[in-house]
C-alpha positions, -999 to 999 in steps of 0.1 A, spaced: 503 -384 -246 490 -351 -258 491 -330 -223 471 -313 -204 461 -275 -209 434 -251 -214 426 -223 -237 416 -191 -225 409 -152 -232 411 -118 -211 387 -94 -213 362 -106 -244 334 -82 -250 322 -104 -280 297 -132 -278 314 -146 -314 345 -142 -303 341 -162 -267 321 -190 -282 347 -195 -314 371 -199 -287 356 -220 -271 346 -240 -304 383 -243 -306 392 -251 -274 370 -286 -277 383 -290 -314 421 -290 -302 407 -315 -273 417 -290 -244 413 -300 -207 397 -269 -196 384 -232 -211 388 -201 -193 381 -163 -192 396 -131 -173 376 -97 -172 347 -112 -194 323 -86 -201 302 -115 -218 286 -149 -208 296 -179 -220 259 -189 -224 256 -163 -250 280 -174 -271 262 -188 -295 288 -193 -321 300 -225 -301 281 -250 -323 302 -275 -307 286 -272 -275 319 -272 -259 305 -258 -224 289 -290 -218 318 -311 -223 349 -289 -210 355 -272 -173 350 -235 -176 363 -214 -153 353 -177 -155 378 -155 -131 367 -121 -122 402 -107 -129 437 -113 -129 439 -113 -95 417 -142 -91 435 -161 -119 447 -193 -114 458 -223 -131 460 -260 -122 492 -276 -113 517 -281 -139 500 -257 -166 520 -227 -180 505 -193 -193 516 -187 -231 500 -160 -246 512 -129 -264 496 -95 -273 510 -77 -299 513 -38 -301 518 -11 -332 554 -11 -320 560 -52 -322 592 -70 -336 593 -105 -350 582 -131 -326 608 -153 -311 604 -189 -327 570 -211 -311 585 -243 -311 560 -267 -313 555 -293 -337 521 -280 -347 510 -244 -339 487 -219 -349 475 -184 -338 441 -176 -330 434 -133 -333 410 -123 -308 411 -87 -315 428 -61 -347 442 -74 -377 479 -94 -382 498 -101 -412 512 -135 -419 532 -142 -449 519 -113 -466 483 -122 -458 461 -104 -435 439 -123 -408 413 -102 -387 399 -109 -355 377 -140 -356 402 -156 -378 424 -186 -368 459 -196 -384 475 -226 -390 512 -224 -395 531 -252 -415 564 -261 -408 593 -232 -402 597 -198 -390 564 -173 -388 561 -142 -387 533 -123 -376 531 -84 -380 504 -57 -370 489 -33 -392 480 0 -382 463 -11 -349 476 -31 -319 460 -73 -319 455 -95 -289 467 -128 -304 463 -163 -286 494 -189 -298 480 -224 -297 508 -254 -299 522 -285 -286 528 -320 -299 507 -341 -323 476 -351 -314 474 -379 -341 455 -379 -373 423 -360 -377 391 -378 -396 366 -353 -412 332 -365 -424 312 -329 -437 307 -308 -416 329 -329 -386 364 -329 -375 378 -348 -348 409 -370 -337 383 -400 -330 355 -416 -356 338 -421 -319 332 -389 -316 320 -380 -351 296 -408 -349 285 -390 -319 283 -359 -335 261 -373 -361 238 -386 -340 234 -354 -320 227 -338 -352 199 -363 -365 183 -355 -334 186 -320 -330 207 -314 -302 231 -292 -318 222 -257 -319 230 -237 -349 238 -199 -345 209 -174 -346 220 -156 -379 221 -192 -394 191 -213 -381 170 -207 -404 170 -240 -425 180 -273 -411 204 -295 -435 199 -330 -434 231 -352 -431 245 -366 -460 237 -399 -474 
């Protein structure tokens, strides 16, 4: 049993960066998406070529004041400043870091907002530059192999057969810098 939780962001002002969350949110199977303080909607967030808004709860909460989460969830989230030390150890058996806003360094390698990363096995570090980064820490136990075919990744061949049949019919959109040309499925 994977668990139940959500994914969510406070205070996105960027269309791309609410919809990849959101794209992520479904990919990592979540039971719900959420915002705080969005100055965006989530229908404009066209970079969720998932379509995860039509499959996951969203729950958009005016601020933190309103927040609320269901029963038996905990918060985890960190936001890391110019003055940050090393994080205490995020003990999950898979994890990864998704950075909403600035720049972080793991491992000598830099990641800028928009960017997800998946850490392997061991102790991580992640550092700021010269600006302060909003980071969301993503983890918790295996959710069991992962098939990709192309351009699709999921933890059930169900669902990519789904996703290629809402693709042969058109009922995935693509994102407006990138709709020009439709590509066929693969043979």
């Amino acid at each position: 049993m994977r668990g139940y939780f959500g994914v969510g962001i406070d205070g996105v002002s960027k269309p791309m960066n609410l919809g990849n969350l959101s794209r992520i949110a479904n990919a990592f199977e979540a039971s719900f998406f959420f915002t705080v303080n969005a100055h965006v909607k989530l229908a404009d967030a066209q970079s969720d070529t998932s379509r995860a808004q039509q499959v996951l709860p969203y729950y958009a909460f005016h601020d933190i004041e309103e927040f609320r989460l269901p029963v038996g969830c905990r918060l985890v989230g960190v936001e890391i400043t110019d003055d940050a030390t090393e994080l205490p150890r995020f003990r999950h058996p898979e994890r990864a870091a998704y950075v909403a806003k600035g720049q972080v360094m793991v491992e000598g390698r830099s990641f800028a907002a928009g960017q997800m990363i998946v850490f392997g096995p061991g102790a991580a570090r992640l550092e700021t530059g010269a600006e302060a980064a909003r980071v969301m820490l993503l983890g918790g136990a295996p959710v069991g192999p992962r098939h990709i075919w192309w351009n699709f990744v999921s933890s059930s061949e169900a669902r990519i057969e789904e996703a290629k049949a809402a693709w042969r019919a058109g009922r995935m959109a693509l994102p407006p810098s990138d709709a020009g040309e439709f590509i066929p499925l693969p043979d």
